[in-house]
Structures are given as C-alpha cells and as structure tokens.
C-alpha positions in Angstrom: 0.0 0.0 0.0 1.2 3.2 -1.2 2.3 5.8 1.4 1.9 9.6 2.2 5.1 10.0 1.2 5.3 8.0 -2.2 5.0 9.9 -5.7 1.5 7.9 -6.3 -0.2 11.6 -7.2 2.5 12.4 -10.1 2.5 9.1 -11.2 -1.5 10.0 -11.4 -0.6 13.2 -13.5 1.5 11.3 -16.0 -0.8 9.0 -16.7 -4.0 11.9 -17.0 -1.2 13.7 -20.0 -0.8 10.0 -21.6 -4.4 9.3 -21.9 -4.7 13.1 -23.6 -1.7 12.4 -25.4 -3.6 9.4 -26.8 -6.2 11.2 -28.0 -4.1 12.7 -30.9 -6.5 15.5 -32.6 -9.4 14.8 -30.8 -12.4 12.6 -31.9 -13.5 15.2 -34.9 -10.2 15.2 -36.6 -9.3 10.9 -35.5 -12.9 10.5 -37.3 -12.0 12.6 -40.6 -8.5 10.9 -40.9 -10.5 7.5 -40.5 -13.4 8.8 -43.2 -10.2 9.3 -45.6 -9.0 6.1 -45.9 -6.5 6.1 -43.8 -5.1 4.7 -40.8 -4.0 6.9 -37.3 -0.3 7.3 -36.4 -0.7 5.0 -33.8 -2.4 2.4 -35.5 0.1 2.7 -38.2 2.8 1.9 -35.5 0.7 -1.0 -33.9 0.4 -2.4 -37.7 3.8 -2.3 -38.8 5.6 -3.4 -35.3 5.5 -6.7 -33.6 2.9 -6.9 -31.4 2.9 -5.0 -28.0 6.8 -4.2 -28.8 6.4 -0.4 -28.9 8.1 2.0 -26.7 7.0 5.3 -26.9 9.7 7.9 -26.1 8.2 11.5 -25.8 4.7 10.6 -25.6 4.3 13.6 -23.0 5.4 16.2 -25.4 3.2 18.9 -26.8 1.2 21.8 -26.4 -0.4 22.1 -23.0 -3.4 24.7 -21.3 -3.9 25.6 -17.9 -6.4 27.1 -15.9 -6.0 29.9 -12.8 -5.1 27.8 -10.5 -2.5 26.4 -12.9 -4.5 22.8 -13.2 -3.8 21.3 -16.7 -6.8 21.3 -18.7 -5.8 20.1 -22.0 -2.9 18.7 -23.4 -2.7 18.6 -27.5 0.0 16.3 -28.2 3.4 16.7 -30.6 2.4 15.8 -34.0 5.4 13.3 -34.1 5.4 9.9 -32.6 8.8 8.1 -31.6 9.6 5.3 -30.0 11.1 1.9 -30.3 9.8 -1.8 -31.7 10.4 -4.7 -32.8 10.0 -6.1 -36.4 10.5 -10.5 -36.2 12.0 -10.1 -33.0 14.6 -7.4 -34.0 15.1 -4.1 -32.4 14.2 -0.9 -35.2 12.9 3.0 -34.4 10.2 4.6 -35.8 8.9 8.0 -36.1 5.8 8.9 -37.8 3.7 11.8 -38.4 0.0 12.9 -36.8 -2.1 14.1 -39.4 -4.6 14.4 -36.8 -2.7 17.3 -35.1 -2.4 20.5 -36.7 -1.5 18.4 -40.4 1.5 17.0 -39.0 2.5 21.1 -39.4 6.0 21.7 -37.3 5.4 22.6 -33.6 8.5 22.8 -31.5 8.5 19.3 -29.8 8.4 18.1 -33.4 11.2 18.7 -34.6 13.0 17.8 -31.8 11.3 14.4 -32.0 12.2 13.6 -35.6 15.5 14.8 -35.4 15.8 12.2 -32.2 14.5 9.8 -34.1 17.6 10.1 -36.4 19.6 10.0 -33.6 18.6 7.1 -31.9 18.6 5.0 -34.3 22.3 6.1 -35.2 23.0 5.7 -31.9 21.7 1.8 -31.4 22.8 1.1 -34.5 19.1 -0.4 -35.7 16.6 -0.3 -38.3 15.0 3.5 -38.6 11.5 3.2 -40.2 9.7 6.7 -40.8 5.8 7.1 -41.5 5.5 10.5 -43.3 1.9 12.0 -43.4 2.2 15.9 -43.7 3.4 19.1 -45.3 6.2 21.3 -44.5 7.0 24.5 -44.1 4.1 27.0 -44.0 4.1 31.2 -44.5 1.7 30.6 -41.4 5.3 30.2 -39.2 6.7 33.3 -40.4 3.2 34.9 -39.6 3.6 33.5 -36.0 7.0 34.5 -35.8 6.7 37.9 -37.5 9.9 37.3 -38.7 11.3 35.1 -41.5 13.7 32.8 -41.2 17.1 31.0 -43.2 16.1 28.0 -43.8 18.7 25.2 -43.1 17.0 21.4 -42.5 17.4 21.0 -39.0 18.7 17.5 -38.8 20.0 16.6 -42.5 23.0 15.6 -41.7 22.2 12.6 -39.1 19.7 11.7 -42.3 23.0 12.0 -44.2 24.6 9.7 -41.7 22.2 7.2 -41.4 22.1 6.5 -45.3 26.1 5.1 -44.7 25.2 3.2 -41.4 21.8 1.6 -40.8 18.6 0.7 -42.7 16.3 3.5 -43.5 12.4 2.8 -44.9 10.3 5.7 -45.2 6.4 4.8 -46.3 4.4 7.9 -47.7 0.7 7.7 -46.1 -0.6 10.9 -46.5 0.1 14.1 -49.0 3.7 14.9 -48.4 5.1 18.3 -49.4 8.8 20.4 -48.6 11.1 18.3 -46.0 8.7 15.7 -45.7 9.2 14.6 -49.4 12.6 15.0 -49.0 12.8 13.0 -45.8 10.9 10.1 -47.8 13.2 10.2 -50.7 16.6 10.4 -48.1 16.0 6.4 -47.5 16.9 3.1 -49.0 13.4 2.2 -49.5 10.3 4.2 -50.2 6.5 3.2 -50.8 3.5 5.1 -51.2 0.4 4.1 -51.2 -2.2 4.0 -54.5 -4.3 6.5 -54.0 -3.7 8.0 -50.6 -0.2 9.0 -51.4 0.7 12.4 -52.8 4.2 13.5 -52.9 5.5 17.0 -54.4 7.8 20.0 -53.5 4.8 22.1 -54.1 1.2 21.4 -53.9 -1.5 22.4 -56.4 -2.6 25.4 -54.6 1.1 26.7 -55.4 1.1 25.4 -59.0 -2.6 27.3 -59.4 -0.9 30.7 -58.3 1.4 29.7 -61.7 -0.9 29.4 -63.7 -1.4 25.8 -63.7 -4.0 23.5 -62.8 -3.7 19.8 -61.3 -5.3 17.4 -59.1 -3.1 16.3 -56.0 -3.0 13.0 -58.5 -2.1 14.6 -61.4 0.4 16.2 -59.5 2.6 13.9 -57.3 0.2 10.7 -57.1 2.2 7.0 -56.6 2.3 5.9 -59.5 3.9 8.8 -61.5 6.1 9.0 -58.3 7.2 5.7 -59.1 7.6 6.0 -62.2 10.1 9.0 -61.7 12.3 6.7 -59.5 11.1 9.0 -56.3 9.6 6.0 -54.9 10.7 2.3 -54.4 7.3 0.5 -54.0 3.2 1.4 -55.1 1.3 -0.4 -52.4 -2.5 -0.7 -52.5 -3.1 -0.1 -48.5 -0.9 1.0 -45.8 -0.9 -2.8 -44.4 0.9 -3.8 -47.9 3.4 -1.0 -47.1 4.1 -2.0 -43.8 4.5 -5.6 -45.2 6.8 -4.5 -47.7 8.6 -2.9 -45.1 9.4 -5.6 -43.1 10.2 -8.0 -46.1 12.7 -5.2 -46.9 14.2 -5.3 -43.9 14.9 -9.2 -43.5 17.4 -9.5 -45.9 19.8 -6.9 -44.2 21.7 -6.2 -41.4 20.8 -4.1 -38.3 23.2 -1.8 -39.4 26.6 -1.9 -41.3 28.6 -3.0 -38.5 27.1 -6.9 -38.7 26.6 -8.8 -42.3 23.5 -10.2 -43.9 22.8 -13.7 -42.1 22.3 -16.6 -43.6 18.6 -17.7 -43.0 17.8 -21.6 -43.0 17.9 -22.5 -46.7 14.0 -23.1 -48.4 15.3 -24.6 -51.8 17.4 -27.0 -52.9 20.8 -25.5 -54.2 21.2 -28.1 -57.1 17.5 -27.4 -58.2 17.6 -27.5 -61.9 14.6 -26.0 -64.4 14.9 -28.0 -68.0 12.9 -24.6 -69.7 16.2 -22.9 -68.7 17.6 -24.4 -71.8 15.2 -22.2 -74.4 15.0 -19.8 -72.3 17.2 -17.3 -74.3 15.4 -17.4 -77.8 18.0 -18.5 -80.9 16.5 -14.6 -82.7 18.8 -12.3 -81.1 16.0 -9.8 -81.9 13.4 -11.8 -79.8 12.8 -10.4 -76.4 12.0 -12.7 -73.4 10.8 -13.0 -69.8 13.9 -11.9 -67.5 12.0 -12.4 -64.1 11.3 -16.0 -64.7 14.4 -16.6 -65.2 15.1 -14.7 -61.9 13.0 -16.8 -60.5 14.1 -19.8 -61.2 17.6 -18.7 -60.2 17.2 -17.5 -56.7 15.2 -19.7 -54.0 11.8 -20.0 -54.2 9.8 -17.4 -53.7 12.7 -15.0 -52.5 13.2 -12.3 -54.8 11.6 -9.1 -53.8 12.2 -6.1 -56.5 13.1 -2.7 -55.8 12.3 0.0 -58.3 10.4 -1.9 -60.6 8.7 1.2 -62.2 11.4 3.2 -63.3 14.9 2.3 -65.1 12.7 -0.4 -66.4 15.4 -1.9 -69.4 17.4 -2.9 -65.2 15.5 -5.2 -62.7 17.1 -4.7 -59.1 16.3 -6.5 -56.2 17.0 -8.2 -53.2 17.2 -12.1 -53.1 18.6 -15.3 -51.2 21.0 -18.2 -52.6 20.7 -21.2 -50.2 19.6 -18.9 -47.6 22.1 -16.0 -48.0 20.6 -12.6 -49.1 22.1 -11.1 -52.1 22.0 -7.8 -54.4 20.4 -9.0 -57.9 20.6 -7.5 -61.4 19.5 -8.5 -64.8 19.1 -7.1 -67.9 15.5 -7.0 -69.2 14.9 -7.2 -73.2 11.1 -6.6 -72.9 12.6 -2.3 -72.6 15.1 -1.0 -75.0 16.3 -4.8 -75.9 18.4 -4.4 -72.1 19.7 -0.8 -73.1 20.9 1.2 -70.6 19.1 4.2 -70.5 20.2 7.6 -68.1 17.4 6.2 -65.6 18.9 2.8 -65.6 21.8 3.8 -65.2 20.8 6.2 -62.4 18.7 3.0 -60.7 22.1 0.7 -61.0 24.1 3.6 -59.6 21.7 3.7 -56.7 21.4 0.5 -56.2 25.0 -0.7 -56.5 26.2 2.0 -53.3 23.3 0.2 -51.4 24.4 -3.4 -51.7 28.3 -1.8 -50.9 27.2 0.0 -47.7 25.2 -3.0 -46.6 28.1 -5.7 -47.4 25.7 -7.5 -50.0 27.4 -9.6 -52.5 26.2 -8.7 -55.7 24.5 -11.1 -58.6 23.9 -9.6 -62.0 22.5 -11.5 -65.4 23.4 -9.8 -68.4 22.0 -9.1 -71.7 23.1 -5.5 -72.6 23.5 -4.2 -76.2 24.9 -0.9 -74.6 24.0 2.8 -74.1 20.7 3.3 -75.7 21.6 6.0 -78.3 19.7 8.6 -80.5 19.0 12.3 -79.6 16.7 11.3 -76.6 19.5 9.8 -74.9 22.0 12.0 -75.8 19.7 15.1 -73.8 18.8 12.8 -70.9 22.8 13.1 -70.4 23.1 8.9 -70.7 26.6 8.9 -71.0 26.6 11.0 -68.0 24.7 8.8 -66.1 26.5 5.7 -67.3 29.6 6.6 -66.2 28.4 7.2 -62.7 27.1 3.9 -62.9 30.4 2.9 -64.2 32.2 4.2 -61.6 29.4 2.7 -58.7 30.8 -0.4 -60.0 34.2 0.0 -60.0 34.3 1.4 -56.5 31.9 -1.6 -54.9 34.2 -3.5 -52.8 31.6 -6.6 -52.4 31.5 -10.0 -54.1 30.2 -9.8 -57.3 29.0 -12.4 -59.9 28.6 -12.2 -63.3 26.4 -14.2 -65.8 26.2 -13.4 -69.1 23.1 -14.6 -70.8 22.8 -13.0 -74.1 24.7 -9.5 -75.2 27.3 -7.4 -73.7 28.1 -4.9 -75.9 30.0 -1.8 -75.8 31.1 -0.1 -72.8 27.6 -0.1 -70.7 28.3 -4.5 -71.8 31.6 -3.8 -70.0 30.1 -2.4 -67.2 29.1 -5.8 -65.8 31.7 -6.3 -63.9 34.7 -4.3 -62.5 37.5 -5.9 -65.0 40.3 -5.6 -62.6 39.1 -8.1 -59.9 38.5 -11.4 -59.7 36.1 -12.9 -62.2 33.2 -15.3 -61.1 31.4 -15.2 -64.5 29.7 -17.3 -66.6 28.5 -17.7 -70.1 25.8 -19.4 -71.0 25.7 -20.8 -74.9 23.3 -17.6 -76.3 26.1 -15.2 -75.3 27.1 -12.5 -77.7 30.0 -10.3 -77.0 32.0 -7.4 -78.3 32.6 -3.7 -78.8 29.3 -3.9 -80.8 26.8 -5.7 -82.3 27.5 -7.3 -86.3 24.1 -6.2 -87.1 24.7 -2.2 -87.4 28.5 -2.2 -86.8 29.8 -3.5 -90.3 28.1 -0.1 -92.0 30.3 1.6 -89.3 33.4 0.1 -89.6 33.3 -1.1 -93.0 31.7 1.9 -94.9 34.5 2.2 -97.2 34.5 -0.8 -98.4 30.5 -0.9 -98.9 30.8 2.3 -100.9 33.2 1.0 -103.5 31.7 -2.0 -103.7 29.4 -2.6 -107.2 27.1 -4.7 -105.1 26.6 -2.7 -102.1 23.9 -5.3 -100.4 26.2 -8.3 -101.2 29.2 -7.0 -99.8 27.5 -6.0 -96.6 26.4 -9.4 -96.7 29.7 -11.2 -96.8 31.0 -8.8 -94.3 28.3 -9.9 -92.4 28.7 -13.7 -93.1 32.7 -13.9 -92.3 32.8 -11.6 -88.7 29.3 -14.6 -87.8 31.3 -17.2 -88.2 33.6 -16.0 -85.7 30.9 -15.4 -83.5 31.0 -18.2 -81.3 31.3 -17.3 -77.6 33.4 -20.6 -77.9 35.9 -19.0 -79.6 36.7 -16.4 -76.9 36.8 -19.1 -74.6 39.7 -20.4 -76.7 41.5 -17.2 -75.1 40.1 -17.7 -72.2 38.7 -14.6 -72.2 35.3 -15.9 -70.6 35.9 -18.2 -67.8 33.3 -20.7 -67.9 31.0 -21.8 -70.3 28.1 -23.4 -68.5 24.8 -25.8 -69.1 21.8 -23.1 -67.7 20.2 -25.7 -65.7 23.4 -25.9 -63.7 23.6 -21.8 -63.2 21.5 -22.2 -59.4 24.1 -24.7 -58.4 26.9 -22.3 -59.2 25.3 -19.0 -58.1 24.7 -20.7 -54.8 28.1 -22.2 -54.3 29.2 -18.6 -55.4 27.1 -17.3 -52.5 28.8 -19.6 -49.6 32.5 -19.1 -51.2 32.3 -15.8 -50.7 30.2 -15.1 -47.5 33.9 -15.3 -45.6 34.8 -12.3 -47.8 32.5 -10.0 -46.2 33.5 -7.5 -44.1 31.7 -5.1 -41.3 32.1 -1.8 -40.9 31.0 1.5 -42.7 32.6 2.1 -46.4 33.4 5.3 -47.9 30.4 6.7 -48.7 27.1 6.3 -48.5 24.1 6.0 -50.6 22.7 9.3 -52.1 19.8 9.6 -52.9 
C-alpha cells in the first residue's frame, strides 16, 4: 500500500497527460482521418511493429493549457510519434507523423522528436522506419514568428549519416510536401500508397498561383512518383506498405557494422529447371521473360524487386542463394532490348552504393546491347549517367557475380563487372560479345568498303557472313577470355556455391560513402 510519502499523485498526472496524449487531434479530426481512408499514427505503429513491442519515447510532449489555479486542462500532443519496436523479434525505431494534429505542421516538440528519431537510431545502431503524413513548411510560421527565417534542414546531416550506417524505410501515407518529401526520398526504401499518397515539392494550390491547374494525382500521385524513380514501392493499402517494409528489412543487417545472415535455406541448391535451356530465344532480336528466369535462379519465392517502375530496361532487387541474401541485377529485353538508358543507369548507380554500404554480395544476369543512343539519350545526359554507374561499380568492394546470358556490348556491356578483380562469371551458350553488335556495326566500320563496292547489299552481306562465323562465344573461350561456359540448368548450383564461397569475404564496418539519394 502506497504511502503519504510516495510519488502515487505524479505518477496519477503522467498518466492523465498520456491518456490526452492518446487522444491525438481529438475525436472530430481521428474521425476525418478515419473517413479518408487512412489509418491513425498510432495504428500505423501498432500495424507495422511486432505486437505490443512499442516503446513510446516523448509521448508527454506537446502543447499544454492551464487554468487559474495552474491545473492542466488540455494537453494537444506533438504531431510526431517516436519510440522503439520490434520487427521479427529485431530491435528498429520509428517515427511517424500525426495528421490528426495541426496536419502534422511543425510545432517545437516536433522537430525535436524527428530529429531524435535520427539520432537514436544512429546511436543503437538499428533499423530507422519513418511514416510520413504531412506538409512542411508553412508562410503561417513566419506569420507567427513575425519574422522570417534562413532555412537550413534541422537535422539533414544525421539523415545523411544514417544512409552510410543503418537501414532507413520511409512509407508515404498521406500528401507529403517540402522536408517531408525530402525525408521520404533520403531512405533506401520508399512506398506510397495507390491512391492515398501524394508526394511533391509544391502542392496544387502553389502550381494554381502559376498558372497551372492539377489534381493532388495529377500532380505527385504513386504511381507517377514511381515512375520518376522517387519511390521504391506502389502499395494498395498501408498494411501492404508496412509488409513491404518488413520483407525489406529481412534481408539486411541491423546496421553496417554486422553482415547479412544466412537464414535456413527453403530450396534446394542443385534445383535444376529444364525450360532454362530455351530460355534465351536462338532470334537475337526476340525479347524474353527476364524475371522468370530470376526466379528460377534465386530460391523459391525469395526475390523481392526494388524499383520496378522506373529504369525499367534494369530489374534490381534483393534475393537469397541457399539462404544467403544477395543484391540481384539483370538485364530486361522486354525495354530497349536491355539498353541502358540515363534512368537505368541512375537505378544501377543507386542500387550498386546500397548493396556496398550494406556488405551484399552482388549477382547480375546480363543481356546489354549498350548505351541506348539517338538524340533522346543523348539530352537525358546517358553517357553521364552511365559513367556514374560505371564508376558505382568499380568502387563496390563486395563480391560480385557475373552471368552473361545474351549481349554485352560496348562499354555499358563492359560495365558488368569491375574488370580488374577477380572474375566469377559465366556464359551461357546464347552469349554474344563485343565492342558492338554485327548487325549495325559493319556499316560503321566497313563503310569504305560498302561504298566501293558494285554490289553494295552483297558485300555487306559477306562482311556480315565472315565476322558470324567468328561469332561463337566458344571462340573467346579459346583465349580464355570468358571463364566458364556453362549448361543453364546448372547456373543455381553455381550461383549458390558462389554465395557460400564468398560469404567469408564480407566485411563489417561503414565504407566510404554512403548512398545518395
């Protein structure tokens, strides 16, 4: 029994503020979130963390009234929720936004909060999940202030930080203008959700003061997000986001100072597909289905693509190899014949500095013509873009595998693999190497000759027929200049042997740099 002495009546008071605190906007503005479509703060929380794992750090934080006699009478609560959670039993942080309060608008306990939320998860080294529901910065503030103010992003530089050390999901739930889009984009993985999500710098009452008219879909709505490479993932409801979230999160680390673990294999690593073997059509003009073959590859049921929306002639993605996750690439012919355009090139960029910071060896299946050319490409600054891409590759210092299913061509063809290290590649028979295609190279290199001939046609033609018969990815094996020519069905044996060989190579501990956005 407690005594007259005992702190019972400020224990009392803290729970009173909680059970305000809980409240969030009050009923009226819980009820119009709820008649949106969409789901509370804390509901989002209880939805995306392991049952009763969360932690709420702050929760008495916000604005609060008092009457005469100094008695609290209302307490309206931060517009940020922090705290920490579990996702399959591991530690993470998460910090979302209260729609329900004020639009998620900044009030000064905010800030604070989502700045610590940063923090802590830098600190403990875990898993930092945002949920981003609300606008930024307002000419309200400077009204309140009467001043202005130099804007300077309170807090970018522990986003900065966190990009090189742990993982960072951010799920748009809500329309998400100023810092907030920027604070969704500064992650490793993004989703918004069909319908509900709405993403821009500036909203359409700002783009109406210009002259120009849009809906909030038009605008900034998922999928045109997506398609622009601003977001990772469309979802159709925030509980597909939150899954998505935590599928993301199971194939990597806690943070950069432990590796990707090996989860109990699901598949067997000598599986073999027969289909494999026509697979690759014998018309080097015919397209075919890239992610089956993905599939087929990696275990069952373990491939999880990133990006899919934008860069589309690149499929990235995150998959396992007799349990061990791994960074996958592969060309897709269905989009430019496997051309690297200046947005796949930006998406392998991207996604080449994710797999170094997060020590994840990397698997890519190519079938690359090269740059895609023309006048398009040449303004969307491709060879720009390449190059970075280029260079992503060059500097990755994880295991990397190479299999070469139908072209590499040119210097994007080149780019599948950093030439000065140690090769794990194979070839399978429909490979088709060199500086460029036969088919449109002979009129570059052998335009002399075609001009003086009498039969222009024929002599392309046996130009044509003599550099074929060389063709043979057999005959640069002769060199040795590919170092294994392999059976198709037998690639998931190798790629998971290439997984355990090299899981010793891995190394903790931040690289260099981080991922940019």
């Amino acid at each position: 029994m407690a005594g007259a002495e005992d702190w019972s009546p400020e224990l009392a008071e803290i729970a009173e503020r909680e059970a305000m605190a809980a409240e969030m906007g009050g009923p009226e503005r819980v009820k119009r979130q709820k008649d949106g479509g969409k789901l509370t703060v804390r509901e989002r929380i209880a939805g995306l963390l392991d049952p009763g794992s969360f932690h709420e750090i702050g929760g008495l934080s916000g604005h609060a009234e008092y009457d005469e006699q100094n008695r609290l009478t209302k307490l309206t609560p931060s517009s940020f929720v922090l705290g920490r959670g579990r996702i399959d039993g591991r530690p993470v942080v998460v910090g979302g936004n209260d729609f329900t309060v004020r639009a998620s608008g900044p009030d000064p306990a905010a800030g604070k909060k989502s700045i610590a939320a940063e923090r802590l998860a830098l600190e403990l080294k875990v898993p930092l999940i945002r949920l981003i529901d609300g606008f930024g910065g307002s000419v309200r503030t400077q009204d309140a202030l009467g001043r202005t103010y130099i804007p300077d992003n309170p807090g970018w530089e522990h986003m900065v930080a966190n990009l090189g050390q742990v993982p960072v999901v951010a799920l748009g739930l809500g329309t998400i203008a100023g810092i907030h889009a920027a604070r969704l984009i500064a992650s490793h993985y993004s989703v918004m959700v069909r319908g509900k999500s709405h993403m821009f710098m500036a909203g359409p009452p700002v783009m109406a003061r210009l002259g120009q008219t849009f809906t909030k879909e038009e605008l900034g709505g998922a999928d045109l997000q997506a398609k622009a490479g601003a977001c990772d993932a469309v979802a159709e409801t925030e509980e597909e986001a939150f899954a998505l979230a935590r599928r993301f999160l199971s194939y990597l680390p806690a943070s950069v100072h432990e590796l990707p673990e090996q989860t109990a294999p699901s598949d067997q690593p000598d599986r073999r597909d027969d289909w494999l073997l026509s697979a690759i059509p014998r018309n080097r003009r015919k397209a075919y289905d890239a992610r089956r073959i993905v599939r087929a590859l990696v275990d069952r049921d373990s491939f999880f693509e990133i990006g899919a929306a934008f860069g589309g002639s690149m499929i990235t993605g995150l998959a396992r190899f007799d349990g061990w996750p791994v960074a996958l690439m592969a060309s897709n012919p269905m989009v430019y014949g496997g051309g690297w355009t200046a947005e796949a090139s930006q998406k392998v960029s991207r996604f080449v500095d994710f797999a170094n910071v997060f020590h994840l060896p990397v698997i890519t299946l190519v079938d690359i013509p090269g740059f895609v050319i023309g006048l398009e490409a040449e303004m969307a600054g491709t060879v720009r873009h390449g190059g970075r891409a280029l260079t992503a590759i060059y500097q990755s210092q994880v295991p990397w595998c190479s299999v070469i299913l139908r072209k590499s061509f040119g210097v994007a063809g080149a780019g599948h693999t950093d030439h000065s290290r140690v090769q794990y590649r194979f070839a399978w028979p429909s490979a088709d190497w060199g500086s460029m295609p036969v088919e449109g190279g002979v009129e570059a290199a052998y335009r002399a000759e075609i001009e003086a001939a009498p039969d222009r046609e024929a002599k392309r033609q046996e130009i044509e027929d003599r550099l074929n018969a060389v063709r043979s990815p057999l005959r640069s094996a002769e060199h040795f200049l590919i170092e294994e020519m392999i059976d198709p069905r037998d690639t998931r044996r190798l790629l998971c042997e290439f997984a355990n060989l090299t899981a010793k190579l891995r190394r903790p501990g931040p690289v260099s740099f981080g991922v940019r956005p």
